[in-house]
PDBQT receptor file of N, H, CA, C and O in Angstrom, charges set to zero:
ATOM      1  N   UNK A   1     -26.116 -29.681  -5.040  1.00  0.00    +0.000 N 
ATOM      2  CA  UNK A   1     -24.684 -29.456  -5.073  1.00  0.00    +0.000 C 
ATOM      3  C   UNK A   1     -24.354 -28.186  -4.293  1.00  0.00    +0.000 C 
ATOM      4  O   UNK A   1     -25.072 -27.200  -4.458  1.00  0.00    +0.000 OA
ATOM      5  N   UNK A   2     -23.311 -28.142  -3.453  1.00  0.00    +0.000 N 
ATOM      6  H   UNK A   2     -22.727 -28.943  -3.319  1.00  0.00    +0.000 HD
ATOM      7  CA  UNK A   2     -23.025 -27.058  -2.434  1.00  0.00    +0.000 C 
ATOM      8  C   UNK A   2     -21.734 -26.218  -3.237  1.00  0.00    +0.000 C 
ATOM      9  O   UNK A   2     -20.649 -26.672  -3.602  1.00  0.00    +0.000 OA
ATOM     10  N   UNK A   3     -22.221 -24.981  -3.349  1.00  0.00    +0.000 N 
ATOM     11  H   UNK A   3     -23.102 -24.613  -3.052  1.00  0.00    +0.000 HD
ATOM     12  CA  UNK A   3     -21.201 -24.446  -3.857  1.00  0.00    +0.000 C 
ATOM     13  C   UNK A   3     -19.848 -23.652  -2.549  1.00  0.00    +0.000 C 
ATOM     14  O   UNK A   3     -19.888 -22.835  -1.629  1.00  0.00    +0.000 OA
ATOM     15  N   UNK A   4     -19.092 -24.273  -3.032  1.00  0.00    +0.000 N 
ATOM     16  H   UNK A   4     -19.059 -24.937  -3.780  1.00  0.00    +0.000 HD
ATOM     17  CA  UNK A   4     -17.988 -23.525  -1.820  1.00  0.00    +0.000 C 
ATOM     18  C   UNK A   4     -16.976 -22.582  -2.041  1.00  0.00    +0.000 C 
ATOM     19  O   UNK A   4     -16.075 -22.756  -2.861  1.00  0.00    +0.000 OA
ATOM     20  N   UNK A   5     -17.115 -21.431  -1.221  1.00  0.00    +0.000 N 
ATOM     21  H   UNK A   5     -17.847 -21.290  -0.554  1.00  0.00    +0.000 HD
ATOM     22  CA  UNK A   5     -16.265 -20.393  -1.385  1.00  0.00    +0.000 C 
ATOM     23  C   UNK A   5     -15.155 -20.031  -0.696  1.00  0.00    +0.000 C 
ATOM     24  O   UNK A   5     -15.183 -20.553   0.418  1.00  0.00    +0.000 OA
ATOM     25  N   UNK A   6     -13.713 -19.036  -0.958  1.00  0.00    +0.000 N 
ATOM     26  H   UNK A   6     -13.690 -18.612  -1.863  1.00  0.00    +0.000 HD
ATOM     27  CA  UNK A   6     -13.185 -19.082  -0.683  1.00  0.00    +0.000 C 
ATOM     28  C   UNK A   6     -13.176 -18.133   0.991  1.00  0.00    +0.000 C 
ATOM     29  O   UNK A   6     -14.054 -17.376   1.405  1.00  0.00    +0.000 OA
ATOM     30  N   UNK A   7     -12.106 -18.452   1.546  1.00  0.00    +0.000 N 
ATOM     31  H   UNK A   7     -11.393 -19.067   1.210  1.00  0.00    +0.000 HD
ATOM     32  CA  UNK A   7     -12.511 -17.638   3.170  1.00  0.00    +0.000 C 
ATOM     33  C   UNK A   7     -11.982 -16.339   2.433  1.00  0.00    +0.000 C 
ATOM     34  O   UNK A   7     -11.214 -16.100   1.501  1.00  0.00    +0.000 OA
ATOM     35  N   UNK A   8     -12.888 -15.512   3.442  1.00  0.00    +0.000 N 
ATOM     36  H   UNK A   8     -13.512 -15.706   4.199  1.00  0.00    +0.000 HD
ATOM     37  CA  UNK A   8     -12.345 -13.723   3.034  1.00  0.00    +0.000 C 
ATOM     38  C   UNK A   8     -10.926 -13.107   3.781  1.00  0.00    +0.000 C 
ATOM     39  O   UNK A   8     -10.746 -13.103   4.999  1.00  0.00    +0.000 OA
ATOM     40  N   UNK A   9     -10.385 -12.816   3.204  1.00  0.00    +0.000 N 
ATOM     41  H   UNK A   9     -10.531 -12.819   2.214  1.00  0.00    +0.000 HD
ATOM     42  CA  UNK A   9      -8.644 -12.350   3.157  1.00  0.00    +0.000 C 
ATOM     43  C   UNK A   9      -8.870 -10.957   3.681  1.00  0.00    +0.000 C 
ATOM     44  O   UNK A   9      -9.622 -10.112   3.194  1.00  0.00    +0.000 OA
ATOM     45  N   UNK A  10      -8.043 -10.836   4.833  1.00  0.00    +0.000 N 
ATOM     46  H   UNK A  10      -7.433 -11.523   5.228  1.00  0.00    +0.000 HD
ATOM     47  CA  UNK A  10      -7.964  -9.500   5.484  1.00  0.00    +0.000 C 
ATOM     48  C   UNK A  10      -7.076  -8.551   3.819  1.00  0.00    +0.000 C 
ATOM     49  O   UNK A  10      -6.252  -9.159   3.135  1.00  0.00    +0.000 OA
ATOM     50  N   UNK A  11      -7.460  -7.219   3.533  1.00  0.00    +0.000 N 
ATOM     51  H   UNK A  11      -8.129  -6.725   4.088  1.00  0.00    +0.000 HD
ATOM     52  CA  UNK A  11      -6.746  -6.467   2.844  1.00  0.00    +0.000 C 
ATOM     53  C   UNK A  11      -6.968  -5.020   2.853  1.00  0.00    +0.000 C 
ATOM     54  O   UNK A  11      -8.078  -4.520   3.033  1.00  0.00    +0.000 OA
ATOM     55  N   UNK A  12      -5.610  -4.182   2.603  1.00  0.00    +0.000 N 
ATOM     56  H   UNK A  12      -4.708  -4.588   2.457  1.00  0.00    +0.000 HD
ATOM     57  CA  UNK A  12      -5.544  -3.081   2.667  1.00  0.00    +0.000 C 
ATOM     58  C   UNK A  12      -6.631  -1.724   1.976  1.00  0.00    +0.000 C 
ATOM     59  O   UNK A  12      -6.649  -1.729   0.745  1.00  0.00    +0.000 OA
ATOM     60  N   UNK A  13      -7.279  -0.897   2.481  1.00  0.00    +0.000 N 
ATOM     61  H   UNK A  13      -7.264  -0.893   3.481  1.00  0.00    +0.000 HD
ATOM     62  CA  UNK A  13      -7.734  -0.090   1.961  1.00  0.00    +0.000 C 
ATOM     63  C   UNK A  13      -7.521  -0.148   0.213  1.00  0.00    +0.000 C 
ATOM     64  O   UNK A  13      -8.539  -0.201  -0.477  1.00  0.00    +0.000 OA
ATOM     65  N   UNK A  14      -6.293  -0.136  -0.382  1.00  0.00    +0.000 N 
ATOM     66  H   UNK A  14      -5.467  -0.092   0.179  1.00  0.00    +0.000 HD
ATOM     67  CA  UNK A  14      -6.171  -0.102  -1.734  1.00  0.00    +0.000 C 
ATOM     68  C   UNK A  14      -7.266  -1.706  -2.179  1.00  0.00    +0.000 C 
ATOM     69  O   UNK A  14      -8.136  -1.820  -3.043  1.00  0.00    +0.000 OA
ATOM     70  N   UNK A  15      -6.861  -2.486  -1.411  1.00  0.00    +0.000 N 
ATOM     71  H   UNK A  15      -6.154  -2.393  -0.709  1.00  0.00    +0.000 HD
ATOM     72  CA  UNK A  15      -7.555  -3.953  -2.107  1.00  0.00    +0.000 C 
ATOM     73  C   UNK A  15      -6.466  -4.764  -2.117  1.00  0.00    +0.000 C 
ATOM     74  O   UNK A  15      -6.761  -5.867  -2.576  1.00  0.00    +0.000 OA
ATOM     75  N   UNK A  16      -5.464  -4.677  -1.836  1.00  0.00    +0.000 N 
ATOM     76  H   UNK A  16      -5.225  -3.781  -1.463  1.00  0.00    +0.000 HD
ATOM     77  CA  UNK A  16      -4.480  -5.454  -2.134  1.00  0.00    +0.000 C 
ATOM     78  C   UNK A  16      -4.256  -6.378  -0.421  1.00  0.00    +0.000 C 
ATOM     79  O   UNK A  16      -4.253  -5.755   0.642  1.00  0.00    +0.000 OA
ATOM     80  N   UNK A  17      -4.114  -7.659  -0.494  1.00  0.00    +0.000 N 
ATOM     81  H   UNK A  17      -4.116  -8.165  -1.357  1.00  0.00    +0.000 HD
ATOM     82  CA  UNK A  17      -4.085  -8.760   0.573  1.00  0.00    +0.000 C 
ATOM     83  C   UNK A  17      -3.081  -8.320   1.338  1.00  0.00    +0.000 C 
ATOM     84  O   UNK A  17      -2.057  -7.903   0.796  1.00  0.00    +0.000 OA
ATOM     85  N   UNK A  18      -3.241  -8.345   3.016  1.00  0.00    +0.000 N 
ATOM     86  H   UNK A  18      -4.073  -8.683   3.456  1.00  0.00    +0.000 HD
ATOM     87  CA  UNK A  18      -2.250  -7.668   3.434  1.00  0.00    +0.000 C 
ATOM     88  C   UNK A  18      -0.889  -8.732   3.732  1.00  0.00    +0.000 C 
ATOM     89  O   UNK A  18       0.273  -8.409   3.977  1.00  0.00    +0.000 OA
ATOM     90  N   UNK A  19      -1.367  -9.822   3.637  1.00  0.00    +0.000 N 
ATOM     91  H   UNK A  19      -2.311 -10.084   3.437  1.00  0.00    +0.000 HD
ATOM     92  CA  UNK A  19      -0.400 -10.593   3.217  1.00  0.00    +0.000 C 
ATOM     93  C   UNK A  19       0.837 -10.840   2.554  1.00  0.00    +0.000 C 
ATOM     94  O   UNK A  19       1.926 -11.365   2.790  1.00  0.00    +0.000 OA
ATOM     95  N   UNK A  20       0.353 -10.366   1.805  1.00  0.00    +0.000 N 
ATOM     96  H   UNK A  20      -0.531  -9.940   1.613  1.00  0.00    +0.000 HD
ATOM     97  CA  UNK A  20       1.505  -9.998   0.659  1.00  0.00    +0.000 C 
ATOM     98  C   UNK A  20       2.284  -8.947   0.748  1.00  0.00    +0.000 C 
ATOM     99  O   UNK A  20       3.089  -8.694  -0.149  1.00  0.00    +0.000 OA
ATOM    100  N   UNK A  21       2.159  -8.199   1.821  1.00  0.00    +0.000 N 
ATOM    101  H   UNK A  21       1.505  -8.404   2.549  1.00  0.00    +0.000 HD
ATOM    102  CA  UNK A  21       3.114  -6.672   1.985  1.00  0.00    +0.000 C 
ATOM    103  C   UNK A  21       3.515  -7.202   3.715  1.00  0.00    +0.000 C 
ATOM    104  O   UNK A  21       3.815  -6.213   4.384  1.00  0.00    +0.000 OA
ATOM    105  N   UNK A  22       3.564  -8.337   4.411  1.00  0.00    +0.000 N 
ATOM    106  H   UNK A  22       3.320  -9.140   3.868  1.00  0.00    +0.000 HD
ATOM    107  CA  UNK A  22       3.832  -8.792   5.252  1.00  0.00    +0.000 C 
ATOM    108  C   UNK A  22       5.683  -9.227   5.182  1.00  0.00    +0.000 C 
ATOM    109  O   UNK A  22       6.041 -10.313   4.727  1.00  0.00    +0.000 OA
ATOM    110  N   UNK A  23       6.381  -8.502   5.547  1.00  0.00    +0.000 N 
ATOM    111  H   UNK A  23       6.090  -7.620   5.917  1.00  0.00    +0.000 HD
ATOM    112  CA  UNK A  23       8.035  -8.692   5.821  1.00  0.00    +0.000 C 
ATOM    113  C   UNK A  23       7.984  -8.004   4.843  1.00  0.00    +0.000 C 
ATOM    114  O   UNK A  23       8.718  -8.622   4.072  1.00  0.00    +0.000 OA
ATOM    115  N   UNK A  24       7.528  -6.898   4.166  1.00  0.00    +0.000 N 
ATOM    116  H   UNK A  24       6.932  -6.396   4.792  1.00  0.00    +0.000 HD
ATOM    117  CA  UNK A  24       8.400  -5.994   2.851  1.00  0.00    +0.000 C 
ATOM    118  C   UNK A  24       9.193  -4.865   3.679  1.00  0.00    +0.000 C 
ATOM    119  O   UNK A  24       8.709  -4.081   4.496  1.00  0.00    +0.000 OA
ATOM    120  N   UNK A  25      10.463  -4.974   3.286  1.00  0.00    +0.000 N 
ATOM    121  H   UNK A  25      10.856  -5.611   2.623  1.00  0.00    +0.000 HD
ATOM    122  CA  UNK A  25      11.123  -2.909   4.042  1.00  0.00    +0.000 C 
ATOM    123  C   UNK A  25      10.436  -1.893   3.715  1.00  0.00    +0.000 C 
ATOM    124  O   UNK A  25      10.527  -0.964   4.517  1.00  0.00    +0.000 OA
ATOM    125  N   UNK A  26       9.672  -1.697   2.688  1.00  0.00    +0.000 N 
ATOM    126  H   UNK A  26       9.599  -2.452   2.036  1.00  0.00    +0.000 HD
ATOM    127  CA  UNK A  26       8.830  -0.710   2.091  1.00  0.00    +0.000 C 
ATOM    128  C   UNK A  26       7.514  -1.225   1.961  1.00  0.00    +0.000 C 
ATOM    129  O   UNK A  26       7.127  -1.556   0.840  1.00  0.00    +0.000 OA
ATOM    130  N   UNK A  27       6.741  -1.346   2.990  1.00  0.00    +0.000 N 
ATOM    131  H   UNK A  27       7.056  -1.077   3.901  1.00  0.00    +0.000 HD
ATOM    132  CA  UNK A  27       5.197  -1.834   2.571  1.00  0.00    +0.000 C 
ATOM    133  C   UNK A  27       4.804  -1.128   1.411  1.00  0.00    +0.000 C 
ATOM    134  O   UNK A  27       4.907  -1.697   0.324  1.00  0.00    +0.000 OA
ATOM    135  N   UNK A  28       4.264   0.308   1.495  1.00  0.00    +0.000 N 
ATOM    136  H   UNK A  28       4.181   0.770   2.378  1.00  0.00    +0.000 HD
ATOM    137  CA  UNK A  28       3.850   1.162   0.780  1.00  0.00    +0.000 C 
ATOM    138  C   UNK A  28       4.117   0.871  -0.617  1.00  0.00    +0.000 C 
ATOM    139  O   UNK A  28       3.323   0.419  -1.442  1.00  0.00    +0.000 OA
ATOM    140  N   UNK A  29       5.273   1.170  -0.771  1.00  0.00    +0.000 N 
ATOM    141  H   UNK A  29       5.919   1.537  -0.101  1.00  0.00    +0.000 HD
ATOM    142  CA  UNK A  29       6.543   0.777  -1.979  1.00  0.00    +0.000 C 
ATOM    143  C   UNK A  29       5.807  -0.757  -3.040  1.00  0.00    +0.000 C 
ATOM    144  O   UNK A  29       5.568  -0.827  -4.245  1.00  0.00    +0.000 OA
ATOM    145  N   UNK A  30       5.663  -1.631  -2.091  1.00  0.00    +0.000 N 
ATOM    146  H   UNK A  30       5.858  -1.573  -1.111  1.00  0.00    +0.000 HD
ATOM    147  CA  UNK A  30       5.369  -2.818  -2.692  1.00  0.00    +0.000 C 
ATOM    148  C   UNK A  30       4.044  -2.677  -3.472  1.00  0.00    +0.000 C 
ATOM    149  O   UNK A  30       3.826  -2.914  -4.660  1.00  0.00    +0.000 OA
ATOM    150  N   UNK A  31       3.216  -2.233  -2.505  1.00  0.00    +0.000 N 
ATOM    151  H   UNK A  31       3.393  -2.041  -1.540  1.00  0.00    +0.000 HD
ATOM    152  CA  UNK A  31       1.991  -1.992  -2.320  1.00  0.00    +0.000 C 
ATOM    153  C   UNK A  31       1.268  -1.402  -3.826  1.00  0.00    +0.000 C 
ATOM    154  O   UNK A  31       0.539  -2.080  -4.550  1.00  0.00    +0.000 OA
ATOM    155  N   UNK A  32       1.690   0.063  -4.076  1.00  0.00    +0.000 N 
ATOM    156  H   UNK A  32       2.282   0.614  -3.487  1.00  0.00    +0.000 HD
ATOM    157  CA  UNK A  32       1.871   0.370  -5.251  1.00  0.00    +0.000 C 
ATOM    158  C   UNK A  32       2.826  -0.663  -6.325  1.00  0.00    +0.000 C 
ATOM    159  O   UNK A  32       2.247  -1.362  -7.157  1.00  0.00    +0.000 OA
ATOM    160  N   UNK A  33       4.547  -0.665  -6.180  1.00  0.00    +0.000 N 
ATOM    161  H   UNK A  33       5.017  -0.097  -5.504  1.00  0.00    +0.000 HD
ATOM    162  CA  UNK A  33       3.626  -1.960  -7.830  1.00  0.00    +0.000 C 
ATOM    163  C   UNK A  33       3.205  -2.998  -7.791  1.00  0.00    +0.000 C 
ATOM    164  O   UNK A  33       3.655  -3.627  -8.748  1.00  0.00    +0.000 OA
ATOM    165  N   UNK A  34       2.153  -3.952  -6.833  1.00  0.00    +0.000 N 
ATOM    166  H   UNK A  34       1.787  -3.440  -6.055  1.00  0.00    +0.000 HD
ATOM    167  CA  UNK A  34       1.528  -4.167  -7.017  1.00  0.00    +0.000 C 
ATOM    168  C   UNK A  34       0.345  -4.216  -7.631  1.00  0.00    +0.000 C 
ATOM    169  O   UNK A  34      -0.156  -5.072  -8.360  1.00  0.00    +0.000 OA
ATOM    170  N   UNK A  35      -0.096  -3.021  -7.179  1.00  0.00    +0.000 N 
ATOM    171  H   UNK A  35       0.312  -2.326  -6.587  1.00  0.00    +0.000 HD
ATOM    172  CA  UNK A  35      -1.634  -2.353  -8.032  1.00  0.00    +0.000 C 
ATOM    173  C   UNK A  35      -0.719  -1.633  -9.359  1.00  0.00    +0.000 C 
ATOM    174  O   UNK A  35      -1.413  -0.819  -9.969  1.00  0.00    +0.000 OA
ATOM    175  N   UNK A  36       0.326  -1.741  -9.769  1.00  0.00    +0.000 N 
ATOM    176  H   UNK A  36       0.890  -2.402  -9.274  1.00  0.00    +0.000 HD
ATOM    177  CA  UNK A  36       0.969  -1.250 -10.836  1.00  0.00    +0.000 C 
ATOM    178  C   UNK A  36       1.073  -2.604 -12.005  1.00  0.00    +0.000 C 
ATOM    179  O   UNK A  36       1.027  -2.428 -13.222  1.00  0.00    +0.000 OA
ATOM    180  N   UNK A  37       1.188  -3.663 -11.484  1.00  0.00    +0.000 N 
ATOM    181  H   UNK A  37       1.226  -3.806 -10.495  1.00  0.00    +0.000 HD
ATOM    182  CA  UNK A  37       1.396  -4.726 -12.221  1.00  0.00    +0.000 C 
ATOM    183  C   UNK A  37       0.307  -5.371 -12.312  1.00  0.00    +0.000 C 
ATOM    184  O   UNK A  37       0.208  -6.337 -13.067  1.00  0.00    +0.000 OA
ATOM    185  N   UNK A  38      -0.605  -4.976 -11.619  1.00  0.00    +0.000 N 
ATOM    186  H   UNK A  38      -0.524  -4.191 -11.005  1.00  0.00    +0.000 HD
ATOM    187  CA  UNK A  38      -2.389  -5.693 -11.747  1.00  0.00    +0.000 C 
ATOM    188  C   UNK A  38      -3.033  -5.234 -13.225  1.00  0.00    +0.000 C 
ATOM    189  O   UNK A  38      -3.436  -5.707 -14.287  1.00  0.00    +0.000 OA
ATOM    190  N   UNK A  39      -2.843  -4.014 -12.546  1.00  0.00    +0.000 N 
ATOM    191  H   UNK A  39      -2.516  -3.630 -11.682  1.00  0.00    +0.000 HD
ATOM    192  CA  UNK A  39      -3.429  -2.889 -13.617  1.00  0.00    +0.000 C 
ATOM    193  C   UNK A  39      -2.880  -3.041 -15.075  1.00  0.00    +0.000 C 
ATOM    194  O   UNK A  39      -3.619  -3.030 -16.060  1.00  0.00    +0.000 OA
ATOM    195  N   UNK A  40      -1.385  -3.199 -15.135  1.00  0.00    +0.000 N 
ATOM    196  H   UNK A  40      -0.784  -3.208 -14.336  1.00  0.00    +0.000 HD
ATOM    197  CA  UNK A  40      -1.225  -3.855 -16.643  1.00  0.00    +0.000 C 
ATOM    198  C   UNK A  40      -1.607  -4.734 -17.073  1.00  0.00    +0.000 C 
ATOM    199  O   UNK A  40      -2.338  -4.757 -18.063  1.00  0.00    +0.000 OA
ATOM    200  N   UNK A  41      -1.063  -6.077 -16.201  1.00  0.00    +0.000 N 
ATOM    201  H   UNK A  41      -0.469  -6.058 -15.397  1.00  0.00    +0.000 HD
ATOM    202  CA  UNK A  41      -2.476  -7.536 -16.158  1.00  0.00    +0.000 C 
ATOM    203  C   UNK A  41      -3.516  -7.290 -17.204  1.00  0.00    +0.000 C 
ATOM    204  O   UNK A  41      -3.649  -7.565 -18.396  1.00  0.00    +0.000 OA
ATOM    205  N   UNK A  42      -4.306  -6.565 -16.142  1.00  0.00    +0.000 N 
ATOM    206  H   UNK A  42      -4.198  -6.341 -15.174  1.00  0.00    +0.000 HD
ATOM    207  CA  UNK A  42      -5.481  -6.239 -16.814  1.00  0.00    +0.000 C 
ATOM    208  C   UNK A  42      -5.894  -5.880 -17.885  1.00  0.00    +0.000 C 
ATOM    209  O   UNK A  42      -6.876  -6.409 -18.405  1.00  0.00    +0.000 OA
ATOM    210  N   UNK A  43      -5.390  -5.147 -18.294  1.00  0.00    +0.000 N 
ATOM    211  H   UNK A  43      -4.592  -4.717 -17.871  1.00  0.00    +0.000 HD
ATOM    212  CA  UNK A  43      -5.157  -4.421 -19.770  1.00  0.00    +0.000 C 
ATOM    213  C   UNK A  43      -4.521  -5.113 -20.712  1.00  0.00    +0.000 C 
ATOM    214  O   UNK A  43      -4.456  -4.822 -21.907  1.00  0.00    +0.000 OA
ATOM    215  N   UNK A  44      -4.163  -5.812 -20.299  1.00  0.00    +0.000 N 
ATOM    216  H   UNK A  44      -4.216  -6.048 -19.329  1.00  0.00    +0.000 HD
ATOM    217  CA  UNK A  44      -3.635  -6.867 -21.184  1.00  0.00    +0.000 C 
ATOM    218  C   UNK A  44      -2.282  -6.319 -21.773  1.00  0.00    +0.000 C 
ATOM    219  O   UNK A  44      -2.072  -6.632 -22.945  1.00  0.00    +0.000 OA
ATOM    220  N   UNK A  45      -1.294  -5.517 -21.116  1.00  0.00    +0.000 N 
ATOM    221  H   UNK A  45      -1.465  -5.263 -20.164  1.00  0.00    +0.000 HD
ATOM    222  CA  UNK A  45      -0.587  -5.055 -21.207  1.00  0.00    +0.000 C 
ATOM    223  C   UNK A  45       0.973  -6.017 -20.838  1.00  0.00    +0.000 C 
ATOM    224  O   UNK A  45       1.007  -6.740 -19.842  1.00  0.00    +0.000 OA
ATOM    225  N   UNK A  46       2.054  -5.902 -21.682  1.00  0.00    +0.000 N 
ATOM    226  H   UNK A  46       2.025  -5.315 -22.491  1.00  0.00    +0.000 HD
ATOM    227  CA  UNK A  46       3.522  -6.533 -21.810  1.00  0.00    +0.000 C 
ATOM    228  C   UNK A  46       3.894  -6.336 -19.845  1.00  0.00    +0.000 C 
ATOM    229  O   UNK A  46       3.709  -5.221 -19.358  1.00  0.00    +0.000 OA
ATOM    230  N   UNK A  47       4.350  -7.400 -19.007  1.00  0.00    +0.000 N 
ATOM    231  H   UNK A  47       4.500  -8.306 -19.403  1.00  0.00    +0.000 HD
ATOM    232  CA  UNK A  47       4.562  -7.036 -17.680  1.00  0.00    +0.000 C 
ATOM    233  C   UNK A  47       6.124  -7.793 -17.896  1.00  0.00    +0.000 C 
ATOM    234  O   UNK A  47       6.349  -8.868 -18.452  1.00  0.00    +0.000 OA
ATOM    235  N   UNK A  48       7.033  -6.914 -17.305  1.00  0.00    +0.000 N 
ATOM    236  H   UNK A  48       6.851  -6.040 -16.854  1.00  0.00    +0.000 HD
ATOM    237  CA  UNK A  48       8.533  -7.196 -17.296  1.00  0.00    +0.000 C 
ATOM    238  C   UNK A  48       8.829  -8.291 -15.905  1.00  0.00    +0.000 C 
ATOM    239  O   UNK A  48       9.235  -7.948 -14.795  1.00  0.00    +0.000 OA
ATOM    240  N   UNK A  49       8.521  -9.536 -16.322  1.00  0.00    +0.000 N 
ATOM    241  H   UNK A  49       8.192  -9.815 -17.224  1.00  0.00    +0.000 HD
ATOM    242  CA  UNK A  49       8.473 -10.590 -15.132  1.00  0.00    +0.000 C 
ATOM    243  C   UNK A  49       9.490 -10.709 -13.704  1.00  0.00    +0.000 C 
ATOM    244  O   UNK A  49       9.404 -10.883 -12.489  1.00  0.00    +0.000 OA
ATOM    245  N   UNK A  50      10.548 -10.470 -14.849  1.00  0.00    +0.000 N 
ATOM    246  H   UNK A  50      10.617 -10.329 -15.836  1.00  0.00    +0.000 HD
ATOM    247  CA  UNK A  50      12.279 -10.216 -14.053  1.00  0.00    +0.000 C 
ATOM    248  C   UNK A  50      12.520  -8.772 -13.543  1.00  0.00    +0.000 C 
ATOM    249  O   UNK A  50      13.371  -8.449 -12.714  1.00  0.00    +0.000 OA
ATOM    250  N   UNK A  51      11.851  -8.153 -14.017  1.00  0.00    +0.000 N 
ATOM    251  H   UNK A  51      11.160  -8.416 -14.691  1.00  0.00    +0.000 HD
ATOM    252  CA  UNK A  51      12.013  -6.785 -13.277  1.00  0.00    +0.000 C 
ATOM    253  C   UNK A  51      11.183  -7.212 -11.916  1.00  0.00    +0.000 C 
ATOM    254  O   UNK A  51      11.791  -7.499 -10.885  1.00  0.00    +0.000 OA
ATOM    255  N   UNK A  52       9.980  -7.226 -11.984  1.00  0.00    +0.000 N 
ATOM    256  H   UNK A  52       9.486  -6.992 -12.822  1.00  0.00    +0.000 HD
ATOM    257  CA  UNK A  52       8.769  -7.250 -10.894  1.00  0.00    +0.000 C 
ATOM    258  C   UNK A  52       9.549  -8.638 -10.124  1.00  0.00    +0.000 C 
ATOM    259  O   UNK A  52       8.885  -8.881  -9.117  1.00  0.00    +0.000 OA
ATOM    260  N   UNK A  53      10.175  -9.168 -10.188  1.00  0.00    +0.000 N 
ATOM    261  H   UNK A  53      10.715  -8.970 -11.007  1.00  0.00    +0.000 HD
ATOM    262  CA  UNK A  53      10.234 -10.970  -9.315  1.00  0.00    +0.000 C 
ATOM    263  C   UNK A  53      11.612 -10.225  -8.645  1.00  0.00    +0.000 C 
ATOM    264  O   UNK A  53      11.952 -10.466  -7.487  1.00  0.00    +0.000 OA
ATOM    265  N   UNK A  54      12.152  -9.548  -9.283  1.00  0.00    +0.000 N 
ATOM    266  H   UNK A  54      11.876  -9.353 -10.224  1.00  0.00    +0.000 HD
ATOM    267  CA  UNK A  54      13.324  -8.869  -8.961  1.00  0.00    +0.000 C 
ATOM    268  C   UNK A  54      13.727  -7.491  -8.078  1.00  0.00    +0.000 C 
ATOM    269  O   UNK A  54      14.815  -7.124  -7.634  1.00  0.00    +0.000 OA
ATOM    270  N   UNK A  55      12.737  -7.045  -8.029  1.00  0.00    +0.000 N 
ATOM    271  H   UNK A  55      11.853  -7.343  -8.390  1.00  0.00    +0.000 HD
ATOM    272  CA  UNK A  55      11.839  -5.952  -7.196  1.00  0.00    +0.000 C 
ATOM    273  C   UNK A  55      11.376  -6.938  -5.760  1.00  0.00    +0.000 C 
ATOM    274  O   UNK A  55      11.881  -6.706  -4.661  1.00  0.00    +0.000 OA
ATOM    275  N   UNK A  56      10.606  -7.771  -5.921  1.00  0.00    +0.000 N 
ATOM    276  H   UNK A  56      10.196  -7.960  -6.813  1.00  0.00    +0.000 HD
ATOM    277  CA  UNK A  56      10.090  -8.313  -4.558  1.00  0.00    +0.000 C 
ATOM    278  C   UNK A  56      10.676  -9.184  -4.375  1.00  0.00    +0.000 C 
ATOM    279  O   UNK A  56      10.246  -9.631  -3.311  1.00  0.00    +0.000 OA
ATOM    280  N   UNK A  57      11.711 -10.006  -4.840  1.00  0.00    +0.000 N 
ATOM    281  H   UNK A  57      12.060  -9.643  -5.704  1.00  0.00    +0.000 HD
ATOM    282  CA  UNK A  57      12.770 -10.253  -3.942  1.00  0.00    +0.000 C 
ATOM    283  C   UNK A  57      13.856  -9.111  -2.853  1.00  0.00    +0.000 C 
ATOM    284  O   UNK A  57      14.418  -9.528  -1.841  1.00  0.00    +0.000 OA
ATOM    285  N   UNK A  58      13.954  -7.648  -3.357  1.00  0.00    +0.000 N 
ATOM    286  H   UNK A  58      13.497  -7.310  -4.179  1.00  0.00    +0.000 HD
ATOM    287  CA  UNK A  58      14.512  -6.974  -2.823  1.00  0.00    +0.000 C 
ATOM    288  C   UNK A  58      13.925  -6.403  -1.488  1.00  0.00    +0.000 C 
ATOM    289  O   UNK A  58      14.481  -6.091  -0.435  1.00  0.00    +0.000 OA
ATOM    290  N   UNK A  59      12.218  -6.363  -2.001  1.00  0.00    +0.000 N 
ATOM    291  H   UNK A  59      11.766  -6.617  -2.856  1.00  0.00    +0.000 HD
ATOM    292  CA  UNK A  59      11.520  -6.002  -0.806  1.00  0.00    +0.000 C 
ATOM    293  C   UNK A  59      11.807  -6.563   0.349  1.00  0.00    +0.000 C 
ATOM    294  O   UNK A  59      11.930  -5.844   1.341  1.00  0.00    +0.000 OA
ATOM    295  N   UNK A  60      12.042  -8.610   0.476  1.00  0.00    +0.000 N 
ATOM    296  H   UNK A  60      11.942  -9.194  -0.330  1.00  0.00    +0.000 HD
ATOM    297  CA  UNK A  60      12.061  -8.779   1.401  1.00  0.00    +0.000 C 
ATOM    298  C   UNK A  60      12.585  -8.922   2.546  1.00  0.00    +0.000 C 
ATOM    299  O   UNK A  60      13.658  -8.757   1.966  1.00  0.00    +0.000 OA
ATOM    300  N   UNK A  61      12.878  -9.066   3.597  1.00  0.00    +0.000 N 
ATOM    301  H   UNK A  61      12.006  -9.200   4.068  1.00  0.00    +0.000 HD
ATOM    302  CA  UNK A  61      13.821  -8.561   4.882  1.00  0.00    +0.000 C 
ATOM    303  C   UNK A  61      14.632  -9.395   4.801  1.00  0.00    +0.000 C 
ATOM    304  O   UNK A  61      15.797  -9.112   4.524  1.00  0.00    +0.000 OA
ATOM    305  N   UNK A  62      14.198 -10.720   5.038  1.00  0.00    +0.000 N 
ATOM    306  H   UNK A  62      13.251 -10.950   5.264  1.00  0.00    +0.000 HD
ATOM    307  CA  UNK A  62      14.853 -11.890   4.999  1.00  0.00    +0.000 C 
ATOM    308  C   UNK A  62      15.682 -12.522   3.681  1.00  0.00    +0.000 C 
ATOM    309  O   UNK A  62      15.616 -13.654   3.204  1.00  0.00    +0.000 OA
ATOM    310  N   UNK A  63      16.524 -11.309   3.256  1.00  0.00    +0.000 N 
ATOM    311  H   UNK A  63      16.578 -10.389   3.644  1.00  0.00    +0.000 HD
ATOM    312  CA  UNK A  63      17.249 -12.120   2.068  1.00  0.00    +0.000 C 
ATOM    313  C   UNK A  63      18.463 -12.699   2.182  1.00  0.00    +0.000 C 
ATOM    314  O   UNK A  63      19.443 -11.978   2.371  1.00  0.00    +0.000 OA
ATOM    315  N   UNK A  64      18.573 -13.828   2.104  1.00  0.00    +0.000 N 
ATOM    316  H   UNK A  64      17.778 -14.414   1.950  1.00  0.00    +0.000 HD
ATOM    317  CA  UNK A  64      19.738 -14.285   2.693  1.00  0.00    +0.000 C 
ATOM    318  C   UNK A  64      20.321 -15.443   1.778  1.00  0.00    +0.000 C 
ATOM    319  O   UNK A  64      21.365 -16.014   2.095  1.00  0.00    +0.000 OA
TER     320      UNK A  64
């Protein structure tokens, strides 16, 4: 049985896919809460869904 893996994702020094900070007005900005909302994730910590979905909708350029 062949095990298959996923292709490797270009990403930023922090670790975060650079993909995902691709069309933000504030890369940086995103960037951090990103690794802000991981990190609670992780911890198993309460994450404010509508705040964060509401945040990166603002990030992006194209809001129309």
């Amino acid at each position: 049985m062949e095990i298959r893996r996923f292709a490797s994702v270009k990403k930023t020094k922090k670790g975060v896919p650079v993909k995902y900070l691709a069309g933000a007005k504030n890369p940086k900005k995103k960037e951090k809460e990103i690794l802000a909302t991981r990190k609670k994730y992780k911890q198993g910590k309460k994450i404010n869904v509508k705040k964060v979905s509401a945040f990166r909708a603002k990030q992006n350029k194209s809001s129309g």
